[in-house]
C-alpha positions in Angstrom: 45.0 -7.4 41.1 42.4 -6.1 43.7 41.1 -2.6 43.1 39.6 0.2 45.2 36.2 -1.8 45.9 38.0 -5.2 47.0 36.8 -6.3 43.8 39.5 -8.9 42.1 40.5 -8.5 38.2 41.2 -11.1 36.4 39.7 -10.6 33.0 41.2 -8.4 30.5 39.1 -7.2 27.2 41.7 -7.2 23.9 40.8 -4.7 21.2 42.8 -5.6 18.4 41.4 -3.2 15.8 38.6 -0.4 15.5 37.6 -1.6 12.0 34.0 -3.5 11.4 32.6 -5.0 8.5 29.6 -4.0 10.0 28.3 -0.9 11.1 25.5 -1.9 13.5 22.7 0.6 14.3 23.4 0.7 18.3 27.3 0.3 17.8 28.2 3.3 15.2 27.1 5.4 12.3 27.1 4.6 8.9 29.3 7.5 8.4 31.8 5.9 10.8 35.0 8.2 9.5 38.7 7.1 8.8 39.8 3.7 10.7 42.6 4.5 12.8 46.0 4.7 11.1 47.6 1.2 11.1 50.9 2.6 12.8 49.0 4.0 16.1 47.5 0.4 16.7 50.1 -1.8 19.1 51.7 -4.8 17.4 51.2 -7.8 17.9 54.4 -8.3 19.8 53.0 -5.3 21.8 50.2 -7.0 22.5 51.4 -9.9 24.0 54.1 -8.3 26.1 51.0 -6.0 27.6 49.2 -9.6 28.2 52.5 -11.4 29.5 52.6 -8.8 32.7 48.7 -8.7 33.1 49.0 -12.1 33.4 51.9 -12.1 36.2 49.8 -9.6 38.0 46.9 -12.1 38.1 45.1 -11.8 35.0 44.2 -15.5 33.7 41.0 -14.8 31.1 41.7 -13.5 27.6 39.1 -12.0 25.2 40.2 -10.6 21.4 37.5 -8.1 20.6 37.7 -5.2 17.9 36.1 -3.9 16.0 36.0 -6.9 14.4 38.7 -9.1 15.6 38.9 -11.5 12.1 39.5 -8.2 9.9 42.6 -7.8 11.6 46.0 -9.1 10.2 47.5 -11.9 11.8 44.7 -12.5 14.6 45.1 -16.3 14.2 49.2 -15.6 14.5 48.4 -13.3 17.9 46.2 -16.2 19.0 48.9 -18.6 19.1 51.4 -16.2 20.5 49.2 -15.5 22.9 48.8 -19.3 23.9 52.1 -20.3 23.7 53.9 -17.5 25.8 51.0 -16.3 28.4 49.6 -18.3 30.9 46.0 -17.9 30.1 43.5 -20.3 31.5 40.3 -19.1 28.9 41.3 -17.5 25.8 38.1 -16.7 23.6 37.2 -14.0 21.0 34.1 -12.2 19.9 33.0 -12.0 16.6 30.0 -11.0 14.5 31.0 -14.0 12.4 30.8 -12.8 9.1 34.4 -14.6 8.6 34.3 -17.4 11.2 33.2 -20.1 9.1 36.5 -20.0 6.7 38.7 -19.1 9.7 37.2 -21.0 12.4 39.7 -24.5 12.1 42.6 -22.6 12.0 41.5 -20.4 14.8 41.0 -23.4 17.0 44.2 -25.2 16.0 46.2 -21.6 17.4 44.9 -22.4 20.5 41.7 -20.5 20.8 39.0 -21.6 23.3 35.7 -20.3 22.4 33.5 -18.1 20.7 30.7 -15.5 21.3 28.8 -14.4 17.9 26.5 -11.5 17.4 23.2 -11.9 16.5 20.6 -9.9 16.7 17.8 -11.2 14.3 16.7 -14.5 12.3 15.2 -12.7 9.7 17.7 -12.0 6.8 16.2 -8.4 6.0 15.9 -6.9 9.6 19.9 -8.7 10.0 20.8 -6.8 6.9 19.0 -3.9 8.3 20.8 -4.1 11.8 24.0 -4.2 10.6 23.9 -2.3 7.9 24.7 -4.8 5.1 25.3 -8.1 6.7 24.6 -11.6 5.4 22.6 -13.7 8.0 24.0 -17.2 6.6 27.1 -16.3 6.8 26.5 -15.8 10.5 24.4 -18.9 10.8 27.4 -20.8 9.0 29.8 -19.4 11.0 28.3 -20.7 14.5 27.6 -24.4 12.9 31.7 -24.4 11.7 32.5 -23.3 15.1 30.9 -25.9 16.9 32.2 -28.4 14.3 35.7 -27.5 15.8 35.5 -27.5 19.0 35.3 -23.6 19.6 32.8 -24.3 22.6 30.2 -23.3 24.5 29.3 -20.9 21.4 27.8 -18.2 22.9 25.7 -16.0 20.9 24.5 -12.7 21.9 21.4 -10.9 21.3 20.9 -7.0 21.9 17.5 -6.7 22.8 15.7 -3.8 21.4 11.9 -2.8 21.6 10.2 -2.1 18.3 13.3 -3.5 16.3 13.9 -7.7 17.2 12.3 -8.1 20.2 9.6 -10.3 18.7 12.2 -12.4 18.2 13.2 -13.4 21.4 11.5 -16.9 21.6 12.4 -17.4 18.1 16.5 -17.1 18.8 16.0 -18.8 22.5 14.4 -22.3 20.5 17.1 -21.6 17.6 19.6 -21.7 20.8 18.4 -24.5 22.5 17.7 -26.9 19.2 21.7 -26.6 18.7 23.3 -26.8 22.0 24.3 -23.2 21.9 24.3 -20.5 25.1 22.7 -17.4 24.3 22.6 -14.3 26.0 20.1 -11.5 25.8 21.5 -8.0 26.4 20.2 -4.6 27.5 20.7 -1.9 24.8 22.9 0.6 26.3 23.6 4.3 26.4 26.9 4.0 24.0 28.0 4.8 21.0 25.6 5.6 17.9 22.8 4.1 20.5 23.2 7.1 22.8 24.0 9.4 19.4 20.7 8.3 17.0 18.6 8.1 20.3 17.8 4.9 19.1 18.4 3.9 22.9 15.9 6.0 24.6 13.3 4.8 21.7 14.5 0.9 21.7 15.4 0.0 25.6 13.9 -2.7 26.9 14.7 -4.8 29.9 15.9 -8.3 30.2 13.8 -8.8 33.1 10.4 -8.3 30.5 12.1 -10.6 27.9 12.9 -12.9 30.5 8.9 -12.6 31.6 8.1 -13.2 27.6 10.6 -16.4 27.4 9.0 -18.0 30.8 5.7 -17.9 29.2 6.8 -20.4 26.3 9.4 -22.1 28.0 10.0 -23.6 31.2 13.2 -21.8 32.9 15.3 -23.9 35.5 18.4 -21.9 37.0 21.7 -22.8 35.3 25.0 -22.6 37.0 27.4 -20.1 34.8 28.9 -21.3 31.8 32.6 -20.6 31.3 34.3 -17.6 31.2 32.9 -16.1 34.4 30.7 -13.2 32.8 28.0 -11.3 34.1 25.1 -13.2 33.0 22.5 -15.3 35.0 21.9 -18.4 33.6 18.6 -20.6 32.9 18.0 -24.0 31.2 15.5 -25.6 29.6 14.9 -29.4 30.7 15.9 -31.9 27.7 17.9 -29.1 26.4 21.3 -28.8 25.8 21.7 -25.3 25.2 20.8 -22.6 27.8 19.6 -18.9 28.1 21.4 -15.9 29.7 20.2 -12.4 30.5 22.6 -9.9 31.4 21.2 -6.6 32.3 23.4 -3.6 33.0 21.0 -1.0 33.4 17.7 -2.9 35.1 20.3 -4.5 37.3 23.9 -4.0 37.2 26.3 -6.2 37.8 29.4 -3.6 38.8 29.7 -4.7 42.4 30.9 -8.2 40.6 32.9 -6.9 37.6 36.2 -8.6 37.1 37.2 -7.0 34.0 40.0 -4.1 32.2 39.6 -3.2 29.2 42.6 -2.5 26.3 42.1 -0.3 23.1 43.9 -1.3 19.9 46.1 1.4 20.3 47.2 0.7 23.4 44.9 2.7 26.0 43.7 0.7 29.2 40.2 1.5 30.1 38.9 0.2 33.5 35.2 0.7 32.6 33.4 0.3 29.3 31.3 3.7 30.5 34.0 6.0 31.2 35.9 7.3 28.4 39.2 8.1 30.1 42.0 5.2 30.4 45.9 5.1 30.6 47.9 4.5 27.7 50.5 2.0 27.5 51.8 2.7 23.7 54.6 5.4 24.8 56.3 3.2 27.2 55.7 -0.1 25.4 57.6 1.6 22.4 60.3 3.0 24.3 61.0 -0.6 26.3 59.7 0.2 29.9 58.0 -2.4 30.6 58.3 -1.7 33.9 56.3 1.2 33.8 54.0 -0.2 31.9 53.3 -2.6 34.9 53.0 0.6 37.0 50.1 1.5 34.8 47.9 -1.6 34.8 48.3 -1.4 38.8 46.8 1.7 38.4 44.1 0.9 36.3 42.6 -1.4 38.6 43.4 0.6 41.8 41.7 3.6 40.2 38.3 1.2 38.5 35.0 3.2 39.3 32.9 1.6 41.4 30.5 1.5 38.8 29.5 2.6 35.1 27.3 5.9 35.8 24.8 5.5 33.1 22.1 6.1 35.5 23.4 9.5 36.6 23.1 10.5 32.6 26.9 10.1 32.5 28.1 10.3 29.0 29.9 8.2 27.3 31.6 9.0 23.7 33.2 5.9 23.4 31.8 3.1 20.7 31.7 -0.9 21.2 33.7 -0.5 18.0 36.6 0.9 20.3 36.1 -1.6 23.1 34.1 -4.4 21.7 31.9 -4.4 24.0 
């Protein structure tokens, strides 16, 4: 599992639906049109066959993204499918944790690792405004459930965006660090309804100014990573338990390190999150060749771009709703 750039893959990215409860202003429009018809998404048998040769080809980290992974029927069944017949050494999921405080025990007890939650404000009517309609407490009761279980590190991520929440950044980094809880702060990038609305070329802001902002408040020591081997540099705070990420795509991008593939819910493996092309695996998974469909992951990392383009004005059609990110 090397690509191209000598770059080793070990990470694969798990859509398991395009439908969201939420229709966050950077991710897609309110007007998002009709969810994609349940028969072209892969089964969950599907999807574990997929992750059973990805993971005899080398892949050993798991994450179930969407969409919204907890709309999706029989997500804590996949989990424990997934755990029981893969050999996976992290399995985690990302959520915007609307649902993860009723779902959150039995999601632990399938075998699920850990957790990263969106949130992007602390403020219930810029939250409701972000996403278009979502409840902050049942967010904020969502992480507290998840630590209760064990889902841990909870990571919680933060997309950073000038004019809109980032006046909030010391806020969320104390709410972090008061609970034992990683969170990461994130570029806004050029996808989706951000690139669409032009909300990103209005609302960028680097991680290296909100990392300038934090070190004015708090006092940032370097952290080694936290699990799961993403592309985030670390920071602590003395006496704290918690710690602070920044991950930056665009004011420093991390492609030269990427260990990741990405698969749609309908089967299509995408190498990049910026490139909208990818191979698709549903055909052959449905006809039994599972051989070929072996073939096709080789290929996917052999033929990974070196990196995402987005500095070259590359476009890219694709939503976080179709990748999760």
């Amino acid at each position: 599992m090397i690509d191209g750039q000598g770059r080793p893959i070990r990470y694969l990215r798990l859509s398991v639906t395009d439908r969201c409860n939420l229709s966050c202003v950077y991710c897609r429009s309110a007007a998002c049109g009709e969810p994609v018809p349940r028969e072209d998404l892969l089964s969950l048998e599907e999807i574990v066959r997929v992750v059973q040769i990805a993971c005899e080809l080398g892949i050993d980290r798991v994450r179930i993204t969407g969409g919204e992974p907890l709309v999706r029927q029989g997500v804590v069944k996949l989990i424990r499918m997934l755990r029981e017949s893969c050999d996976i050494a992290d399995l985690s999921l990302s959520t915007n944790g609307l649902r993860l405080a009723s779902r959150a025990s039995e999601l632990r007890r399938a075998g699920l690792d850990r957790v990263n939650v969106s949130l992007d404000s602390l403020k219930p009517a810029r939250f409701r405004w972000i996403t278009r309609g979502g409840n902050l407490d049942d967010v904020l009761a969502g992480i507290e459930r998840a630590q209760e279980v064990g889902l841990e590190p909870v990571k919680v991520n933060t997309v950073v965006m000038k004019g809109i929440n980032d006046d909030e950044v010391v806020d969320l980094a104390h709410f972090a660090l008061e609970r034992g809880l990683t969170i990461r702060f994130i570029e806004l990038m050029p996808i989706g309804e951000a690139i669409r609305s032009g909300l990103w070329r209005s609302a960028y802001l680097s991680v290296s100014e909100v990392q300038r902002r934090l070190a004015m408040e708090l006092p940032l020591l370097p952290a080694e990573p936290t699990q799961g081997g993403g592309p985030a540099q670390y920071f602590r705070v003395e006496g704290s338990q918690g710690a602070i990420g920044f991950i930056a795509p665009l004011s420093a991008p991390f492609c030269a390190h990427c260990n990741r593939i990405r698969l749609t819910a309908t089967g299509e493996l995408r190498p990049c999150l910026a490139h909208d092309e990818g191979l698709s695996l549903r055909e052959p998974l449905r006809q039994g060749d599972l051989e070929r469909v072996r073939e096709l992951l080789i290929r996917a990392i052999r033929e990974k771009p070196q990196g995402h383009g987005w500095k070259q004005d590359q476009p890219t059609t694709t939503t976080m709703a179709d990748l999760g990110g």
